[in-house]
NUBAMAR-429846 format. One record per residue (C-alpha): residue in three letters; y, x, z. Coordinates in steps of 0.001 Angstrom, whole numbers, m for minus. Example, Ala and Ser with C-alpha at 12.3 -4.5 7.8 and 13.67 -1.06 7.14 Angstrom:
REM residues 2
@r->Ala; y->m4500; x->12300; z->7800 .
@r->Ser; y->m1060; x->13670; z->7140 .
REM end
This chain:
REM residues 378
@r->Unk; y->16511; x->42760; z->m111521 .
@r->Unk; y->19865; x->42386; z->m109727 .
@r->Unk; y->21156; x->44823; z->m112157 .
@r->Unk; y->21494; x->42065; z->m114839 .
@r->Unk; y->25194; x->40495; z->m113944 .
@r->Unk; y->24501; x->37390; z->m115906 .
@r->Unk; y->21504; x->36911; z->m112840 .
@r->Unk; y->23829; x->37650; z->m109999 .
@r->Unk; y->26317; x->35468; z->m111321 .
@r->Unk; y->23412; x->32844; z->m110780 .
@r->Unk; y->22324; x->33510; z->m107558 .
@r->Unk; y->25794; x->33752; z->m105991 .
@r->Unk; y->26280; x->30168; z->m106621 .
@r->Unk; y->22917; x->29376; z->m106128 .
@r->Unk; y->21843; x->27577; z->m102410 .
@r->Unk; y->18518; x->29804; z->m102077 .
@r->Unk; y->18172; x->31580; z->m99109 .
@r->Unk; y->16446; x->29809; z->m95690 .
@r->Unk; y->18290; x->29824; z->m92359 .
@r->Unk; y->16140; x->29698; z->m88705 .
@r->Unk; y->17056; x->26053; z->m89206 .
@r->Unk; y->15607; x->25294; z->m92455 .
@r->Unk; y->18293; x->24935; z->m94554 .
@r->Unk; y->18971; x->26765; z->m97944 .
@r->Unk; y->22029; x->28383; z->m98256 .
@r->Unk; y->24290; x->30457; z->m100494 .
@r->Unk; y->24870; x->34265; z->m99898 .
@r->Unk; y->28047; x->34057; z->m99738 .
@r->Unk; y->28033; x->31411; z->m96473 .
@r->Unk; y->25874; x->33478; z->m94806 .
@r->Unk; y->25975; x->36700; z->m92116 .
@r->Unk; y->24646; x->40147; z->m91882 .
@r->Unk; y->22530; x->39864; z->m88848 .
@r->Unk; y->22700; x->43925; z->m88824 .
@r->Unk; y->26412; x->43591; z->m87272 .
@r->Unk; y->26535; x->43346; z->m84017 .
@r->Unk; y->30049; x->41466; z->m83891 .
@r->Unk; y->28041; x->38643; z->m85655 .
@r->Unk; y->25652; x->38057; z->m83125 .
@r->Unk; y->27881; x->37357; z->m80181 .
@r->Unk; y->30269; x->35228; z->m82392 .
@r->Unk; y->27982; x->32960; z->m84398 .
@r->Unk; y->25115; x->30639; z->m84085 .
@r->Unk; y->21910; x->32428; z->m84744 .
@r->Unk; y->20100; x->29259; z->m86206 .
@r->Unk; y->22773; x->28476; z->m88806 .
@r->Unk; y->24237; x->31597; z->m89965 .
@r->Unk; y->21934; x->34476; z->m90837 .
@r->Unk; y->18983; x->34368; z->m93084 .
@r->Unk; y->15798; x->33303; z->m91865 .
@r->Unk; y->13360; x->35915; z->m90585 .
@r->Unk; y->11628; x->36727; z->m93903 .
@r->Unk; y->14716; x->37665; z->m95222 .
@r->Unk; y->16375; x->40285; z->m93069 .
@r->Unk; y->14847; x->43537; z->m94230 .
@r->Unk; y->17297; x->46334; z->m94635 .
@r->Unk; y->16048; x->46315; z->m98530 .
@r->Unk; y->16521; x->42256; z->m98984 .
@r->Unk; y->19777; x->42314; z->m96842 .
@r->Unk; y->21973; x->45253; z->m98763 .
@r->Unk; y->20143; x->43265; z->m101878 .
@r->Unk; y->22378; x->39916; z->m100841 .
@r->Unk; y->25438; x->41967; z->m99664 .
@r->Unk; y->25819; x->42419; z->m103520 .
@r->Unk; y->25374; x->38536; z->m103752 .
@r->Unk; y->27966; x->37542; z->m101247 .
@r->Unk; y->26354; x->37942; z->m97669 .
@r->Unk; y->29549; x->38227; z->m95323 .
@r->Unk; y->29941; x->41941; z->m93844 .
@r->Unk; y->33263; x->41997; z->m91806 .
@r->Unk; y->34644; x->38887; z->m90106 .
@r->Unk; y->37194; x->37459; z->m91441 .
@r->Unk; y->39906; x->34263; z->m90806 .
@r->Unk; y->36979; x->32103; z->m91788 .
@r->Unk; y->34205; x->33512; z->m89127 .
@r->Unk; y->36654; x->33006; z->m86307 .
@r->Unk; y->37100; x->29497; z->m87455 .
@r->Unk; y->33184; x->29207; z->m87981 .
@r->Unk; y->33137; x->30332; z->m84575 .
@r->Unk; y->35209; x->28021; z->m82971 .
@r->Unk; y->33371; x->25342; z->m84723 .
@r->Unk; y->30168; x->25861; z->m83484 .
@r->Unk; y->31546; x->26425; z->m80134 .
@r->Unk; y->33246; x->22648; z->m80183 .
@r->Unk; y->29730; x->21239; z->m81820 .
@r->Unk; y->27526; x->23002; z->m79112 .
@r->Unk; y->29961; x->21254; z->m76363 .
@r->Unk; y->28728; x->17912; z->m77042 .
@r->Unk; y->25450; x->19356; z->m77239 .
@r->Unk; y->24607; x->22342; z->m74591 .
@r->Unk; y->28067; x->22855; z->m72412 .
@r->Unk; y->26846; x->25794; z->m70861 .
@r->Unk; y->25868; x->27609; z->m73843 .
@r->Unk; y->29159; x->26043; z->m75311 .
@r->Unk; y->31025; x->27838; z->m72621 .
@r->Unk; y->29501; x->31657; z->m72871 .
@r->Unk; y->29877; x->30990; z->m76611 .
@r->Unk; y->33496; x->30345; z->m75853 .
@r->Unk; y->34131; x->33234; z->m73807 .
@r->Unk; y->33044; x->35912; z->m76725 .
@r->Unk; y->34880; x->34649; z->m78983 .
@r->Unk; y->38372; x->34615; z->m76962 .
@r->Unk; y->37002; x->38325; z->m76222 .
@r->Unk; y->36976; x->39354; z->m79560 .
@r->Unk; y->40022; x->38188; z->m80241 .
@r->Unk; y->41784; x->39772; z->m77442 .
@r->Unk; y->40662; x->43190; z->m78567 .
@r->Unk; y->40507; x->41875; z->m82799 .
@r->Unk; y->43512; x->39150; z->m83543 .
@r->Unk; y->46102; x->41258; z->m84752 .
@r->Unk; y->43600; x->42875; z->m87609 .
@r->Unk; y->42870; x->39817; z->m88838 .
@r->Unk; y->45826; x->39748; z->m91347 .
@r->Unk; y->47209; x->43087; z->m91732 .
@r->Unk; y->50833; x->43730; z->m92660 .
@r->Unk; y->50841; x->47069; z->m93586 .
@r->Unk; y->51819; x->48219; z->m97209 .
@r->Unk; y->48873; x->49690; z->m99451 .
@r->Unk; y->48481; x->53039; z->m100698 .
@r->Unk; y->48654; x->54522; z->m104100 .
@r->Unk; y->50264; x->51496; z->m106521 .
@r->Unk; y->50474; x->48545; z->m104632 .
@r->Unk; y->53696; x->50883; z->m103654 .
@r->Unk; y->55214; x->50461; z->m107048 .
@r->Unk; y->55059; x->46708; z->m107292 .
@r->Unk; y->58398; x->45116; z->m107645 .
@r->Unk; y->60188; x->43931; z->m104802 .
@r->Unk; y->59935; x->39927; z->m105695 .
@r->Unk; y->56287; x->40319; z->m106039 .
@r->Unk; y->55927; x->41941; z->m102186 .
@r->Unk; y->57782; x->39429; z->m101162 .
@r->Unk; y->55952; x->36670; z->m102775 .
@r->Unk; y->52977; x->38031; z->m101252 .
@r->Unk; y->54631; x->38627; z->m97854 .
@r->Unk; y->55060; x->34876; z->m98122 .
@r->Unk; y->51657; x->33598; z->m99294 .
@r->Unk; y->50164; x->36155; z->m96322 .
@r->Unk; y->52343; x->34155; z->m93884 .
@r->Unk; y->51363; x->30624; z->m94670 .
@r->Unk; y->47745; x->31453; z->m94697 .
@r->Unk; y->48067; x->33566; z->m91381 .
@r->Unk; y->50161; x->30320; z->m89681 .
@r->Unk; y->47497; x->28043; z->m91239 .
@r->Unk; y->44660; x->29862; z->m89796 .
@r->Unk; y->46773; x->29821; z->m86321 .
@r->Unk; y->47002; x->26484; z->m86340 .
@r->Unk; y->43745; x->24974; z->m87220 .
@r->Unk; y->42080; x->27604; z->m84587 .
@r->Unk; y->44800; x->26149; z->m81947 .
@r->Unk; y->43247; x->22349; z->m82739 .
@r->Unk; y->39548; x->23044; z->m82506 .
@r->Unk; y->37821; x->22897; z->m78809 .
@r->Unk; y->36697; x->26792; z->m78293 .
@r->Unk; y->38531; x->28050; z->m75626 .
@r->Unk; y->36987; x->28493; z->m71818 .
@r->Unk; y->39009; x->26793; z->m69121 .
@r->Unk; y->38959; x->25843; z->m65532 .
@r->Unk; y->36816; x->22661; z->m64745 .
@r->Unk; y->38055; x->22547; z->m61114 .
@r->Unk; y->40972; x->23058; z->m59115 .
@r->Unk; y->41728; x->26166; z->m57428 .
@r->Unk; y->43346; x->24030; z->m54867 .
@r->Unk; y->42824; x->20836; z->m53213 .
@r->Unk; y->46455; x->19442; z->m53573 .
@r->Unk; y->46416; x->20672; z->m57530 .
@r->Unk; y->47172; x->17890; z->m59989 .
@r->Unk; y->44027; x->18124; z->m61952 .
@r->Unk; y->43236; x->15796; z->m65193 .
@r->Unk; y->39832; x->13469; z->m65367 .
@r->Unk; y->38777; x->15647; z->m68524 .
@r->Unk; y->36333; x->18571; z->m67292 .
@r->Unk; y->34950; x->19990; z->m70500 .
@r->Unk; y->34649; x->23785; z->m70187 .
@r->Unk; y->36153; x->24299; z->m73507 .
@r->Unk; y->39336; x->22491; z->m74671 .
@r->Unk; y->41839; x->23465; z->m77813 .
@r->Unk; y->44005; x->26340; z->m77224 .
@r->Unk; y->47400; x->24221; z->m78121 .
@r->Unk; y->45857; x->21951; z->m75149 .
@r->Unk; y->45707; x->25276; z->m72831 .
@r->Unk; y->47951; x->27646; z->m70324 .
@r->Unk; y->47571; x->30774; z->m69054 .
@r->Unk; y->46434; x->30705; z->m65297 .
@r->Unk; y->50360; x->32446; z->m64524 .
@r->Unk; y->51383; x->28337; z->m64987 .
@r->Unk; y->48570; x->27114; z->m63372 .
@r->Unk; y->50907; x->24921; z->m60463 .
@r->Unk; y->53138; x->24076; z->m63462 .
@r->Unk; y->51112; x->22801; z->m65747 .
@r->Unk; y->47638; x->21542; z->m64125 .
@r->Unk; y->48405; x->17427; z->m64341 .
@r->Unk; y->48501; x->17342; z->m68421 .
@r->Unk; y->47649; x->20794; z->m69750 .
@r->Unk; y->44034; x->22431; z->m69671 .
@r->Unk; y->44133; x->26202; z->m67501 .
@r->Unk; y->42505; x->29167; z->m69663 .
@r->Unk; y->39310; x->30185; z->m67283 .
@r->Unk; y->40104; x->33949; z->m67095 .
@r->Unk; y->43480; x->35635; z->m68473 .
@r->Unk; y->44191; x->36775; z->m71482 .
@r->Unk; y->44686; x->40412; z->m72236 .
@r->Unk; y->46693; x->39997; z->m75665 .
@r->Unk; y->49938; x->39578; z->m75901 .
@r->Unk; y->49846; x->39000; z->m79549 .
@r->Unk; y->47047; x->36621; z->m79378 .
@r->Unk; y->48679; x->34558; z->m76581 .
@r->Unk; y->52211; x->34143; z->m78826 .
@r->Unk; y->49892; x->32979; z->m81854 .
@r->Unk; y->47967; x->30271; z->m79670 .
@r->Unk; y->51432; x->29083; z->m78398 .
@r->Unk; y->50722; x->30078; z->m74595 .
@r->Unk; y->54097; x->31889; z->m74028 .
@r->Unk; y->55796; x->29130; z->m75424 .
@r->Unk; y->58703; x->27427; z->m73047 .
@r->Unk; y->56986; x->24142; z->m71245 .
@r->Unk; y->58006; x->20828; z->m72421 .
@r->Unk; y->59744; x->18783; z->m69850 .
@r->Unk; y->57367; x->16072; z->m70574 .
@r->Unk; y->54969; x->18724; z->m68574 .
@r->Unk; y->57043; x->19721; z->m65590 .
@r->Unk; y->57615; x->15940; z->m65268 .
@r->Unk; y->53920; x->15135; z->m64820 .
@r->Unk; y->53300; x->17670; z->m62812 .
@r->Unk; y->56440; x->16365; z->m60617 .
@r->Unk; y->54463; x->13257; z->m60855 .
@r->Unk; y->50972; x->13583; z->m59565 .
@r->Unk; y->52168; x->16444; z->m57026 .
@r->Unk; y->54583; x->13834; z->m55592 .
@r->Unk; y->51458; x->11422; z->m55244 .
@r->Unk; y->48923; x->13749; z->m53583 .
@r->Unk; y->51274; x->15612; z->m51699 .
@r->Unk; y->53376; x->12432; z->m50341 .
@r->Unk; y->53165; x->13984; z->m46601 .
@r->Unk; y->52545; x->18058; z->m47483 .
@r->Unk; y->50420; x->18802; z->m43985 .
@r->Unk; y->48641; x->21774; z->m45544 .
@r->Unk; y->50483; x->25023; z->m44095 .
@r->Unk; y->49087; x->26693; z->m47319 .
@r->Unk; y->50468; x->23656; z->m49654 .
@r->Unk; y->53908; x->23853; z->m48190 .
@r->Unk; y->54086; x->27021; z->m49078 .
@r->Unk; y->53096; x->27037; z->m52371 .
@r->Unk; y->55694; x->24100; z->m53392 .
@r->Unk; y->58121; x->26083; z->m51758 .
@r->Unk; y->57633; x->28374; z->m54195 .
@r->Unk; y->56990; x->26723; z->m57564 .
@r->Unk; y->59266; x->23658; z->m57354 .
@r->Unk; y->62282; x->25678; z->m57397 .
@r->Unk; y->60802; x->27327; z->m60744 .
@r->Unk; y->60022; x->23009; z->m62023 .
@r->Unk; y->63481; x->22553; z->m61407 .
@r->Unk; y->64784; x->26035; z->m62695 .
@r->Unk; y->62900; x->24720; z->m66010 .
@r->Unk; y->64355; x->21142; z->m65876 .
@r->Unk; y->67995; x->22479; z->m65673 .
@r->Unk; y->67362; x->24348; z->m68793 .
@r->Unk; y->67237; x->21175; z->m70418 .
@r->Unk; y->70232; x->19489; z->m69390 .
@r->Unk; y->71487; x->17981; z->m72063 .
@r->Unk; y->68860; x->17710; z->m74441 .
@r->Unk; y->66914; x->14247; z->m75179 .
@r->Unk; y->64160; x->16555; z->m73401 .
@r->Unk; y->65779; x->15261; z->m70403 .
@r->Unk; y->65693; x->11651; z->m70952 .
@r->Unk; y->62008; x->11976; z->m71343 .
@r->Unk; y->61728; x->13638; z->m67761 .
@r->Unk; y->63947; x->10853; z->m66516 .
@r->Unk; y->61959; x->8055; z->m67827 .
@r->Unk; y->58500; x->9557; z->m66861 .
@r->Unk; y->59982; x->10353; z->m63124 .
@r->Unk; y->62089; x->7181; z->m62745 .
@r->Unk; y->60904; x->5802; z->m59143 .
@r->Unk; y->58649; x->8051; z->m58593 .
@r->Unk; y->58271; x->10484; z->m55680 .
@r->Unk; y->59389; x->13785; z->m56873 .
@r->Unk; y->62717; x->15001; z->m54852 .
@r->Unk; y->61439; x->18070; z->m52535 .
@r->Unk; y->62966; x->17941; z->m49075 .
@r->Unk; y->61071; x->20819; z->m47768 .
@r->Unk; y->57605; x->19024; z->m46093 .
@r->Unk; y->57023; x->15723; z->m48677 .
@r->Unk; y->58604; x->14208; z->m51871 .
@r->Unk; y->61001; x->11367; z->m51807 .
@r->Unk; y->62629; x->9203; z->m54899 .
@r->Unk; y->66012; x->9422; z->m55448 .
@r->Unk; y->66627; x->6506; z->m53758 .
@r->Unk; y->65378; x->7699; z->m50466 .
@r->Unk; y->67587; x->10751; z->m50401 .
@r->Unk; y->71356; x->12500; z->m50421 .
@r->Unk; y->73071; x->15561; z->m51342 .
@r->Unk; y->74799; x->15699; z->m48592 .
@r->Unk; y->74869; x->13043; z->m45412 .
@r->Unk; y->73405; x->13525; z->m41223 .
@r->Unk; y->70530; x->14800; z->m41152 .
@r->Unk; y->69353; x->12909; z->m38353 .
@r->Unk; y->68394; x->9517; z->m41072 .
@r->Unk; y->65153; x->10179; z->m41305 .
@r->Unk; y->62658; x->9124; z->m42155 .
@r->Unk; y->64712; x->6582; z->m43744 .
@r->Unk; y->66570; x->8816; z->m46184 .
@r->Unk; y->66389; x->12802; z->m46108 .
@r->Unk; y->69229; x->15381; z->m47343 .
@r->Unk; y->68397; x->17511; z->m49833 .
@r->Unk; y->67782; x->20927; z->m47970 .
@r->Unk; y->69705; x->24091; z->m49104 .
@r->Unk; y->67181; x->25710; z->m51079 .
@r->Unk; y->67174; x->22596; z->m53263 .
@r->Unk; y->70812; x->21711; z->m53259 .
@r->Unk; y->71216; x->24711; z->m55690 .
@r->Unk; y->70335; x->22581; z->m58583 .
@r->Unk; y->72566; x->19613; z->m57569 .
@r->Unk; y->73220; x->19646; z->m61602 .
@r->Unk; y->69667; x->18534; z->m62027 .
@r->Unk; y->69601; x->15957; z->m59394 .
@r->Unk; y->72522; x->14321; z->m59951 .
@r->Unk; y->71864; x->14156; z->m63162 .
@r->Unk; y->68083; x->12446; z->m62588 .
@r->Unk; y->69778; x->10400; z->m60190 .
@r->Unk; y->70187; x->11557; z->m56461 .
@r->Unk; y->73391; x->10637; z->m54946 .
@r->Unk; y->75764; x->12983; z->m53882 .
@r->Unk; y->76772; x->10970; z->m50723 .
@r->Unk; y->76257; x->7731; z->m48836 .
@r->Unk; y->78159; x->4781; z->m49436 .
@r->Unk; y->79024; x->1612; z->m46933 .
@r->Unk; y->76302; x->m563; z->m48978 .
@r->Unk; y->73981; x->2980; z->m48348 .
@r->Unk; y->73655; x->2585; z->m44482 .
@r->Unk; y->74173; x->m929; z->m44891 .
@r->Unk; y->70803; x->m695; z->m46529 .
@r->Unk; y->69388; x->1742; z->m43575 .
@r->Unk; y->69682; x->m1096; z->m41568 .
@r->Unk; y->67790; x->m3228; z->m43743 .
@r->Unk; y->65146; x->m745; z->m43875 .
@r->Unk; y->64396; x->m232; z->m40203 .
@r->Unk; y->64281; x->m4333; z->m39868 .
@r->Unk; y->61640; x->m4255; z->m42490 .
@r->Unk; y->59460; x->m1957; z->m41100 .
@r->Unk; y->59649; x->m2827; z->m37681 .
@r->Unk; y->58756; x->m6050; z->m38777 .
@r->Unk; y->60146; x->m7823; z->m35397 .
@r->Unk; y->59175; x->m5027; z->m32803 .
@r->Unk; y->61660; x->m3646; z->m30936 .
@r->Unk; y->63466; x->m254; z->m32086 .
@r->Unk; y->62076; x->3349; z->m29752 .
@r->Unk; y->65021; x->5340; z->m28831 .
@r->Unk; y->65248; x->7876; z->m31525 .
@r->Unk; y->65542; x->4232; z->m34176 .
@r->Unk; y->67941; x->2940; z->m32042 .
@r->Unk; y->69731; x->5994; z->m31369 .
@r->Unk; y->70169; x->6083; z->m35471 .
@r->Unk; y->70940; x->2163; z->m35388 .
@r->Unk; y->73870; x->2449; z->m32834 .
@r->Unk; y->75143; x->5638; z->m35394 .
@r->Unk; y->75402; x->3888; z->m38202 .
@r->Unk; y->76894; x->993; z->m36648 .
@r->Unk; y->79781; x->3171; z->m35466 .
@r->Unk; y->80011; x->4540; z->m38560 .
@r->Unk; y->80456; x->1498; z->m40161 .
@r->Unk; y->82908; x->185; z->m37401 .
@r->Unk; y->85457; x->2413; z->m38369 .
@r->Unk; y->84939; x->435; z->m42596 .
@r->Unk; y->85992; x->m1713; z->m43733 .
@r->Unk; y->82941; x->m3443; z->m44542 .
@r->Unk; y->82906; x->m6914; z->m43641 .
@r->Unk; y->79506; x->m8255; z->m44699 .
@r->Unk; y->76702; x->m9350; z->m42631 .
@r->Unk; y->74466; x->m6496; z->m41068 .
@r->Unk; y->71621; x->m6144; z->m38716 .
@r->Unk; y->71906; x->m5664; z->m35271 .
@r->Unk; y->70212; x->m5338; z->m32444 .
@r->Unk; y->69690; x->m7923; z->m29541 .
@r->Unk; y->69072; x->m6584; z->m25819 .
@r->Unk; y->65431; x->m6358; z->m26624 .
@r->Unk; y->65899; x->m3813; z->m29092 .
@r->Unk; y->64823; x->m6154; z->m32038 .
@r->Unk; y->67240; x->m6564; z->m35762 .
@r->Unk; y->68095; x->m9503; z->m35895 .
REM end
């Protein structure tokens, strides 16, 4: 019967063939459930014929009418889809679903366009036709890139590894890949960027999904951000000493982009914010110096030596590079405030009587604080 062409011709554009689900399909939309690379990628209700349908005779019967035998561009992108659709629906099942499917690509992406020159007269076609095709191959492969970088397939960390890690109010266990980083930025990235649960093995695959691709300042800066508001006072001996080694690689970032409007965003997003690292807490720019007596705080910190290496940066995002009269003037003004009428201890008056030396030997001539023989500004 399938013999006659005229007949197959028919039934390949014919919806005819009954899925688990109950829906009548054409061949050509539909799976071999003999492959075993089918099973762990797509949804068993939706994609293979029903039960009736799957003997070997029936099945190598529709393989001549369309019925899908290798996966292609198209099943990882069926994949994905189902994966995003069974979020809403069953998470869990959502997230194993997830987890095969990154698999298969670690071990698959790269095949799915191949590059290589055919054999036998494909080698003979002119050179402006390879090229042309060259072309076409690219735009569908970036295409195909890019739509499976925008669906919501990929398996990522739901909580923090850490209890001081910026962590975002989302906690899906599958988010879009171009919404993702590899775990390697985990302390860079946590505040705005999903974290892939896992790594990935695949080079290729993680230049194609855009995870080796430089951060944006925009998501240094919010890290910056939310690390300098739960971290204001870093007690944790295990905190401490994880800032002390990821903020120089923030900044290290940040300097990159000196000079570039990516910059200006940073400075807007941080601007009065606590994000200057002085080696136990972060300050704003206000509240410290480049270079000034150590003994001010806590009523403005130097910028330790570690940090000082990227005076570029800081001066540039604001931090002075030294105290001015109207600077201690405004020391002054500070301990008053939070004193709030109680006399200074000896280490705030010890700083009080400093600065008024300091300022003796101005030629400032403005009214300050001082303090009475209580030990109160006035």
């Amino acid at each position: 019967c399938l013999q006659d062409s005229s007949l197959k011709d028919l039934l390949r554009d014919l919806a005819f063939i009954p899925t688990s689900n109950g829906d009548l399909q054409f061949p050509k939309n539909l799976y071999d459930p003999r492959i075993e690379e089918f099973k762990s990628l797509l949804d068993r209700e939706e994609s293979f014929p029903s039960e009736e349908f799957r003997s070997d005779e029936i099945l190598d019967a529709l393989q001549t009418l369309g019925l899908q035998t290798v996966v292609s561009p198209e099943t990882v992108l069926r994949s994905a889809r189902q994966v995003e659709m069974l979020q809403e629906q069953i998470p869990d099942e959502a997230n194993i679903r997830g987890f095969l499917l990154l698999t298969y690509l670690e071990n698959n992406a790269a095949k799915l366009f191949p590059t290589t020159i055919g054999d036998g007269i494909n080698m003979f076609l002119k050179v402006s036709d390879f090229f042309q095709n060259q072309r076409s191959d690219t735009n569908t492969s970036k295409k195909f890139w890019n739509e499976l970088s925008s669906i919501c397939w990929c398996p990522v960390l739901v909580r923090p590894t850490h209890p001081g890690l910026p962590w975002p109010l989302v906690t899906t266990s599958v988010a879009p890949p171009r919404l993702v980083r590899l775990p390697s930025d985990l302390w860079l990235a946590s505040a705005s960027m999903r974290i892939l649960n896992g790594d990935c093995r695949s080079t290729f695959l993680s230049q194609k999904l855009g995870w080796t691709e430089p951060l944006g300042g925009n998501i240094i800066a919010a890290q910056l951000l939310e690390l300098g508001k739960n971290t204001m006072n870093a007690e944790s001996k295990g905190l401490k000493q994880a800032l002390a080694t990821i903020i120089p690689k923030m900044y290290t970032i940040l300097t990159e982009k000196i000079g570039t409007e990516d910059l200006v965003v940073v400075k807007t997003i941080l601007e009065g914010c606590q994000w200057v690292w002085v080696g136990d807490r972060f300050v704003t720019v206000q509240d410290v110096v480049l270079d000034g007596p150590l003994h001010l705080a806590p009523y403005l910190w130097v910028i330790p030596a570690d940090v000082a290496v990227f005076k570029e940066l800081l001066v540039e995002l604001g931090v002075k590079e030294s105290l001015t009269i109207q600077d201690f003037v405004s020391i002054l003004s500070k301990i008053s405030k939070q004193k709030g009428g109680m006399p200074l201890d000896s280490h705030e008056l010890k700083t009080t009587i400093w600065i008024l030396q300091h300022l003796a030997d101005s030629t400032f001539s403005g009214e300050i604080f001082l303090p009475d023989v209580r030990g109160i500004l006035v």
